[in-house]
TIRO-2110 file (N, C-alpha, C; in Angstrom, 1 decimal):
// TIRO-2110
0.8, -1.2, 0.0, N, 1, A
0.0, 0.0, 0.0, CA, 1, A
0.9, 1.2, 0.0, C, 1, A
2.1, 0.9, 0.5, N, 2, A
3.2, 2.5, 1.0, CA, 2, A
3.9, 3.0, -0.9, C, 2, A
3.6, 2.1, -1.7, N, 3, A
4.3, 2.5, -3.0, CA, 3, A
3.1, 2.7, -3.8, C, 3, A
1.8, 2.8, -3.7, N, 4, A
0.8, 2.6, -4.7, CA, 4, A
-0.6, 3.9, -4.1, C, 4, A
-0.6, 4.0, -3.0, N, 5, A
-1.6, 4.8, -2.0, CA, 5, A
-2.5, 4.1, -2.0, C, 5, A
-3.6, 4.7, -1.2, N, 6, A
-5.0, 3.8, -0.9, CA, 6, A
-5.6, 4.0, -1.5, C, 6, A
-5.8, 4.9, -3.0, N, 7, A
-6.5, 5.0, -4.1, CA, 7, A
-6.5, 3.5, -5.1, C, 7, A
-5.3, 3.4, -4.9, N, 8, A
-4.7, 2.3, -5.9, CA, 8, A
-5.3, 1.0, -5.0, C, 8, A
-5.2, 1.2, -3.6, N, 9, A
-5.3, -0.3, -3.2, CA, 9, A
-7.0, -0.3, -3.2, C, 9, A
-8.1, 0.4, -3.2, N, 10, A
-9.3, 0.2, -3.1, CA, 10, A
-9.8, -0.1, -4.7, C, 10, A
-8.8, 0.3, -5.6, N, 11, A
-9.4, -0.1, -7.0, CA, 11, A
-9.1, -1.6, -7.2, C, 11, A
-7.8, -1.7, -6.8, N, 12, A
-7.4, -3.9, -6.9, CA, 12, A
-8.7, -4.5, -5.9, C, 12, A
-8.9, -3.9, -5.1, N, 13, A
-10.0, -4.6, -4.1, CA, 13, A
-11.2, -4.7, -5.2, C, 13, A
-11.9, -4.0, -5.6, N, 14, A
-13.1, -3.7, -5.9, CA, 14, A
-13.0, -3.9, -7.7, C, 14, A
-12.0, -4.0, -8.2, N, 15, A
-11.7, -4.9, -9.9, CA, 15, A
-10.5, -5.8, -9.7, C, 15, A
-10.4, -6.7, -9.0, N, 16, A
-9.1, -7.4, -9.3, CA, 16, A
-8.8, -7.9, -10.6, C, 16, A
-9.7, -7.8, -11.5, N, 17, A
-8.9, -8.4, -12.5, CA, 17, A
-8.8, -7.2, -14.0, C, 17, A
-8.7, -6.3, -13.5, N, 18, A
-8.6, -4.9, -13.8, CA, 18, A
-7.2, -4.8, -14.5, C, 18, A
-6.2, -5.3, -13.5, N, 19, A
-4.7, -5.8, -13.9, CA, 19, A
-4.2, -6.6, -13.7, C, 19, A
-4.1, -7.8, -14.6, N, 20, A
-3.5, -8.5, -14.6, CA, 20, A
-2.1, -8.9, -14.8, C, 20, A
-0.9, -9.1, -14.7, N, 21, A
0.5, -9.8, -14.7, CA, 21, A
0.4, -10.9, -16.1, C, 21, A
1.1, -10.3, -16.8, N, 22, A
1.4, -11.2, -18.2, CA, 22, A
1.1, -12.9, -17.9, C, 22, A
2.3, -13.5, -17.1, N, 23, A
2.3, -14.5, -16.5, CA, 23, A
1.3, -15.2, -16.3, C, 23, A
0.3, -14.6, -15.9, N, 24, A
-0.7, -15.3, -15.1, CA, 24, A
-2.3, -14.9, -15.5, C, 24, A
-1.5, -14.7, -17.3, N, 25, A
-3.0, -14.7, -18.1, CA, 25, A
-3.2, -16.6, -18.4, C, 25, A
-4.2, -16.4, -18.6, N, 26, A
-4.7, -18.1, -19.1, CA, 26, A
-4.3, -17.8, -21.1, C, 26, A
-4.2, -18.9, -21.9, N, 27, A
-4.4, -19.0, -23.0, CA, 27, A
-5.3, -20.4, -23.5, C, 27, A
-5.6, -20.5, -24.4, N, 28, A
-6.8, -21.8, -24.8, CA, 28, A
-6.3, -21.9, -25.8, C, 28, A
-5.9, -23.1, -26.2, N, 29, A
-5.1, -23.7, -27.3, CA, 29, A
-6.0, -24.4, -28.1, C, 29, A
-6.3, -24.7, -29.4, N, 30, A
-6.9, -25.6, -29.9, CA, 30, A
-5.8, -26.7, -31.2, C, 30, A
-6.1, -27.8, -31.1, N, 31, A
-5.0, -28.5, -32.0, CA, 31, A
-5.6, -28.4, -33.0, C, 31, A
-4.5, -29.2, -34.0, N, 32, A
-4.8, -29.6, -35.2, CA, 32, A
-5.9, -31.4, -35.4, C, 32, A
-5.9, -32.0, -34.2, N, 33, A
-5.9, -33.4, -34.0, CA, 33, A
-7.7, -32.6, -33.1, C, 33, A
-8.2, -31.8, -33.2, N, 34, A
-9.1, -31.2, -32.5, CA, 34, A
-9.2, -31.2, -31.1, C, 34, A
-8.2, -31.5, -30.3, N, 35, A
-8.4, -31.0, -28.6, CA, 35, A
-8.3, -29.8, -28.4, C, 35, A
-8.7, -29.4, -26.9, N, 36, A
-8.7, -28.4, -26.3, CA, 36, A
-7.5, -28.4, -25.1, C, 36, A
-6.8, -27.0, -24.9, N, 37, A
-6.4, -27.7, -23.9, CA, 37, A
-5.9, -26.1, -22.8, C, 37, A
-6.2, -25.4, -21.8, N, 38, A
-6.0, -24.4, -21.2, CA, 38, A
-5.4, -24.3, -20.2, C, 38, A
-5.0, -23.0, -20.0, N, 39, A
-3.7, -23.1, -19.1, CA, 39, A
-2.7, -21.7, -19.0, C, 39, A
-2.3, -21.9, -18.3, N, 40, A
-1.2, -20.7, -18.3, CA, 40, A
0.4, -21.0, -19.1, C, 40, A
0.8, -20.2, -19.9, N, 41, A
1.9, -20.4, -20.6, CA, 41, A
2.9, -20.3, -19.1, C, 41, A
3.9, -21.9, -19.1, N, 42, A
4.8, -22.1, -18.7, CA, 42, A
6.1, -21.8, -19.1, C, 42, A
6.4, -22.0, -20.3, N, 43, A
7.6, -21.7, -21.4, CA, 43, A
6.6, -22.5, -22.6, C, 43, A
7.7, -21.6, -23.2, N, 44, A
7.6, -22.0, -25.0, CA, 44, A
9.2, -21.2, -25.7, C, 44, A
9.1, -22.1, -26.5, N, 45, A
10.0, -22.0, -27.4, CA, 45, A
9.5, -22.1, -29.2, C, 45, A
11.2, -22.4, -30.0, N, 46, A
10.5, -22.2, -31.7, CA, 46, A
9.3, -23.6, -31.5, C, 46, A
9.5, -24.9, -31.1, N, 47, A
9.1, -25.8, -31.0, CA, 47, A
7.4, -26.5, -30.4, C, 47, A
7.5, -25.9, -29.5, N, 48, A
6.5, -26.0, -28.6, CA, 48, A
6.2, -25.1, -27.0, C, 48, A
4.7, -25.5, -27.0, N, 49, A
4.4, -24.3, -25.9, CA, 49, A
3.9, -25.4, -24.7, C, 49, A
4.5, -24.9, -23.8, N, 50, A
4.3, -25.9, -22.4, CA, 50, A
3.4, -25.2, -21.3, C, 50, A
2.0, -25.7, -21.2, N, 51, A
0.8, -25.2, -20.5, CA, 51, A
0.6, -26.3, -19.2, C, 51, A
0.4, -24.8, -18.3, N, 52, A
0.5, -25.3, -16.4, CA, 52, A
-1.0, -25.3, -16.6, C, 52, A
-2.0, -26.5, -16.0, N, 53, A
-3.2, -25.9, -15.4, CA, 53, A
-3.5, -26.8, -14.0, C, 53, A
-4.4, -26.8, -13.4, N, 54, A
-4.3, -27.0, -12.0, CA, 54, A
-4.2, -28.6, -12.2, C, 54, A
-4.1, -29.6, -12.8, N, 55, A
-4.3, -31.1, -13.3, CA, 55, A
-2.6, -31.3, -13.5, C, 55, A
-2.2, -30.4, -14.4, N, 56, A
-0.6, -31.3, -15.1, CA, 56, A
-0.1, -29.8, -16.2, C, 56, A
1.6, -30.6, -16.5, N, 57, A
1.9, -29.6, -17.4, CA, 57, A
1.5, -30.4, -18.5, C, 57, A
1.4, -29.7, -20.3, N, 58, A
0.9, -30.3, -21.2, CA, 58, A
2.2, -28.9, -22.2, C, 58, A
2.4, -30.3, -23.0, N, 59, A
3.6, -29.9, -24.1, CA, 59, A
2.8, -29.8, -25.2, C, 59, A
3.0, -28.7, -26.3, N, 60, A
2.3, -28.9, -27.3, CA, 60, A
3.3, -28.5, -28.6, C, 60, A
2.9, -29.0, -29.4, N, 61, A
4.1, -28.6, -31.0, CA, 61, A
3.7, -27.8, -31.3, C, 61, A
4.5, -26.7, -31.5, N, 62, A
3.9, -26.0, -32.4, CA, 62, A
2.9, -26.2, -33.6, C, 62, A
3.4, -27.0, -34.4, N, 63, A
3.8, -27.5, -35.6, CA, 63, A
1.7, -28.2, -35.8, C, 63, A
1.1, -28.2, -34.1, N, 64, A
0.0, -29.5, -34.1, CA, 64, A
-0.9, -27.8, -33.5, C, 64, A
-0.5, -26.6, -33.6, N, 65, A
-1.9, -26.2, -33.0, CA, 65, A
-2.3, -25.3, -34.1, C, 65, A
-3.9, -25.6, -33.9, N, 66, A
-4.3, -24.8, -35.0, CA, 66, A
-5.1, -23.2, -34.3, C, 66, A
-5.6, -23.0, -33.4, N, 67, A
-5.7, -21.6, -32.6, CA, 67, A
-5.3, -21.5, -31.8, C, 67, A
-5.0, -20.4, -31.2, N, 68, A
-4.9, -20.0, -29.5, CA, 68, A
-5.2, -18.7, -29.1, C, 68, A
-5.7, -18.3, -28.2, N, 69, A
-6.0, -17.5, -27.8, CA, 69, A
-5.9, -16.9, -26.1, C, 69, A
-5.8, -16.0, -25.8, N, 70, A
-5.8, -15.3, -24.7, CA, 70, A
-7.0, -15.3, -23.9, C, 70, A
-7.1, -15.6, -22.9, N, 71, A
-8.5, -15.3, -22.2, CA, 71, A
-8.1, -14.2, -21.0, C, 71, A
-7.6, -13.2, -21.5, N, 72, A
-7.4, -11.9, -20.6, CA, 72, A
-8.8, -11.3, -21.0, C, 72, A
-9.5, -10.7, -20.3, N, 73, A
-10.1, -9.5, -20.7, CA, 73, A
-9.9, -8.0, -21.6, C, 73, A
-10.4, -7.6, -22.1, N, 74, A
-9.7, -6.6, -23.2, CA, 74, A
-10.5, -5.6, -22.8, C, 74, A
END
């Protein structure tokens, strides 16, 4: 609260998801093989993107997804 004031801290209270941290947006993958699969991006590279969700981590090929998308609010 001493870096931000109590202006700032009554607006996280009352929209927390107002601002979110890159990190700890969700993304929703869809393959080429037709699964679904959601999650928070763990790492990725040229190759594949590695998704945390509360069950397991899940590796995906690039090469195998056919959408993805963000589920941040806009």
């Amino acid at each position: 609260m001493g870096a931000h004031g109590a202006e700032d801290l009554v607006v996280h209270i009352l929209d927390p998801n107002r601002v979110v941290e890159p990190n700890f947006v969700a993304v929703s993958i869809e393959t080429k093989d037709d699964l679904s699969y959601d999650g928070i991006v763990l790492r990725e590279n040229n190759s594949a993107v590695v998704l945390r969700n509360q069950t397991a981590e899940t590796e995906i090929r690039r090469d195998n997804i056919k959408s993805r998308r963000s589920t941040a609010a806009r």
